[in-house]
Short mmCIF file of the C-alpha atoms (twelve columns), coordinates in Angstrom:
data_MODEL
# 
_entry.id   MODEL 
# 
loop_
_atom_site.group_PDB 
_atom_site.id 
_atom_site.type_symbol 
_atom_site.label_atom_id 
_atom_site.label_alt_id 
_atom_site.label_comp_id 
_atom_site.label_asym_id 
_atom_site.label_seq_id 
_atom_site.Cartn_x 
_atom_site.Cartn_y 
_atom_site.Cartn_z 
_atom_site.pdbx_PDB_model_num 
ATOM 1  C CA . UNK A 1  104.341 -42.835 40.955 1 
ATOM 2  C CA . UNK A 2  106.404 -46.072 40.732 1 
ATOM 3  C CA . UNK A 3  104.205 -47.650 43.203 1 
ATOM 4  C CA . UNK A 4  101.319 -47.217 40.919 1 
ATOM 5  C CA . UNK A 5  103.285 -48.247 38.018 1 
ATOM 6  C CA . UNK A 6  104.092 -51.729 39.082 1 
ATOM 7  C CA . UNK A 7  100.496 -51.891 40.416 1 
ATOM 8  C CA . UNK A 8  99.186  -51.335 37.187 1 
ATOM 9  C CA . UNK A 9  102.019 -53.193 35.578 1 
ATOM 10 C CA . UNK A 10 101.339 -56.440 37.647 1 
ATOM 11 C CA . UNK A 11 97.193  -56.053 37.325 1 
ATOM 12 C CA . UNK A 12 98.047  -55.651 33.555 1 
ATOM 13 C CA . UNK A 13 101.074 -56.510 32.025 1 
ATOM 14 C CA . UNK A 14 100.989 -60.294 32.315 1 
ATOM 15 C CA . UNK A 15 104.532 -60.393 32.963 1 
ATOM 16 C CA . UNK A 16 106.169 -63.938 33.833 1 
ATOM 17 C CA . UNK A 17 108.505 -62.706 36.398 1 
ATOM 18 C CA . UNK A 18 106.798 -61.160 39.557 1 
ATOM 19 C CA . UNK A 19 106.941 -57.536 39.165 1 
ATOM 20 C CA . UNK A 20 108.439 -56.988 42.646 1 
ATOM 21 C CA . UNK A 21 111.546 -58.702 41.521 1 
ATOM 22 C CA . UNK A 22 112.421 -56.738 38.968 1 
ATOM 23 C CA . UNK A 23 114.205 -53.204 39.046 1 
ATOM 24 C CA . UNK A 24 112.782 -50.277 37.355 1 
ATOM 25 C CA . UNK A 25 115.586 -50.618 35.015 1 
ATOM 26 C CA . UNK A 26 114.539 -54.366 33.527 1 
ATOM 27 C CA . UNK A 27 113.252 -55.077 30.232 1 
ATOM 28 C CA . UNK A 28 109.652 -55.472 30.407 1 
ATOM 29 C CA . UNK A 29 109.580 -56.932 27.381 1 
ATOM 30 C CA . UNK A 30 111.907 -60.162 28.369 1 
ATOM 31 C CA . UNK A 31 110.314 -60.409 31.775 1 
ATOM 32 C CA . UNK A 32 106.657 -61.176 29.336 1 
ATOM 33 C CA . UNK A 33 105.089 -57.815 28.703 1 
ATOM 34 C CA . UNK A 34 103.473 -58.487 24.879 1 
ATOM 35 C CA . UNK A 35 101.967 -55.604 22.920 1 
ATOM 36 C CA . UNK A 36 98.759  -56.170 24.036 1 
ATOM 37 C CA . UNK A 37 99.563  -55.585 27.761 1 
ATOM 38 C CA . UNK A 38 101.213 -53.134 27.038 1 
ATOM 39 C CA . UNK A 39 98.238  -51.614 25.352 1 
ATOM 40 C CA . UNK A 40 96.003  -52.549 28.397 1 
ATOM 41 C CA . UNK A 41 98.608  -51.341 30.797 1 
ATOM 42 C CA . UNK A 42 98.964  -48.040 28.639 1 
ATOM 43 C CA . UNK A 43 95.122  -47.332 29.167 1 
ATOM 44 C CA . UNK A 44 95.369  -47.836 33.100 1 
ATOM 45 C CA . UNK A 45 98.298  -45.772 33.157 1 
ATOM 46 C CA . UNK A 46 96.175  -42.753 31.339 1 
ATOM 47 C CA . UNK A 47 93.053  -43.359 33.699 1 
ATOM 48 C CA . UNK A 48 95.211  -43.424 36.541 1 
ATOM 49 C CA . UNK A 49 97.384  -40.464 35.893 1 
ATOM 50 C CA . UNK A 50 94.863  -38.192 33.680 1 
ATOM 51 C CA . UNK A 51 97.122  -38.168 30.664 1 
ATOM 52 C CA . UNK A 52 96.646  -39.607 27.060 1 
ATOM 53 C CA . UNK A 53 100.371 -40.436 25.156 1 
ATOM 54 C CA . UNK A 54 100.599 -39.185 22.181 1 
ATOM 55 C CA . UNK A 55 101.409 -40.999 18.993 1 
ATOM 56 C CA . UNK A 56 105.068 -40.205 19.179 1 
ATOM 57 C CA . UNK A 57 104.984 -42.245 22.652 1 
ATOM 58 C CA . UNK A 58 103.230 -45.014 20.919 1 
ATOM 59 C CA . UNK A 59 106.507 -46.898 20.528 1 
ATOM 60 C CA . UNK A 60 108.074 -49.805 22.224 1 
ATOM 61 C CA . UNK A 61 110.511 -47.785 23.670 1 
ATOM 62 C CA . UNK A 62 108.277 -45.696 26.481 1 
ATOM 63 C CA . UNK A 63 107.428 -48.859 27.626 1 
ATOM 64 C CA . UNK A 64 110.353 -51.126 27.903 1 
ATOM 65 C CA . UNK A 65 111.432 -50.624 31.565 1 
ATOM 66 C CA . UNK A 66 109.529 -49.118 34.406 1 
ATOM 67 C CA . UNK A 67 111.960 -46.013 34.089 1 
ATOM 68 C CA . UNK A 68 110.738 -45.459 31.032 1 
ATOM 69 C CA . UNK A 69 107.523 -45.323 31.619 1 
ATOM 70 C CA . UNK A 70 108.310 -42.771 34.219 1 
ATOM 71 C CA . UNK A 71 110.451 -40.852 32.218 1 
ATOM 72 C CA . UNK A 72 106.915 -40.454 29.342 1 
ATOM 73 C CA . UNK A 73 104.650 -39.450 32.485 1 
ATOM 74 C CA . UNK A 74 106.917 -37.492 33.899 1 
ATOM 75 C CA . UNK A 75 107.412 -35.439 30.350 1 
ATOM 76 C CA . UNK A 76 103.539 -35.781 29.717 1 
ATOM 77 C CA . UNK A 77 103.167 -34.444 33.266 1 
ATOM 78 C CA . UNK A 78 105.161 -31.304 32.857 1 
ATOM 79 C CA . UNK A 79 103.346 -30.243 29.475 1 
ATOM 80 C CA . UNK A 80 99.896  -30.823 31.081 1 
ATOM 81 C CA . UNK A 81 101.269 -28.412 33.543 1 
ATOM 82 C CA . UNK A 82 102.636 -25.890 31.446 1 
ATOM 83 C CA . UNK A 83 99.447  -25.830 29.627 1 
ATOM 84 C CA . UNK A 84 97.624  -24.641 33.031 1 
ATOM 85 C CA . UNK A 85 100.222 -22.102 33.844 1 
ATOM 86 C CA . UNK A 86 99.677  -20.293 30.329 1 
# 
């Protein structure tokens, strides 16, 4: 999952600082990510991992370190897959 994150991140984020040099704890947002990449790289993450945020992710906080982002797919993850269980 991280692997595809910082693909997506560096194909779409438009960050200044390589995203191989930073850890998945870094602000995203100092290392150059603006709200429109982070729109763009919002739509490759839901093509990429069949999910859609919901407005209460919508917020510059699920996207202000690659953990976080992690953290939203991996709780948008879990309710897609309670939803198939029921």
């Amino acid at each position: 999952m991280i692997e595809t994150i910082r693909r997506l991140l560096q194909e779409n984020g438009r960050l200044h600082t390589p995203i191989e040099n930073l850890p998945n704890n870094a602000d995203l947002y100092q290392a150059g990510l603006t709200p429109f990449a982070a729109i763009r790289t919002m739509l490759a993450l839901e093509e990429a991992f069949d999910v859609e945020f919901p407005v209460n992710m919508l917020r510059r906080q699920s996207f202000s370190s690659i953990d976080a982002i992690v953290g939203c797919l991996t709780e948008l993850k879990s309710v897609a897959d309670a939803r198939q269980a029921a």
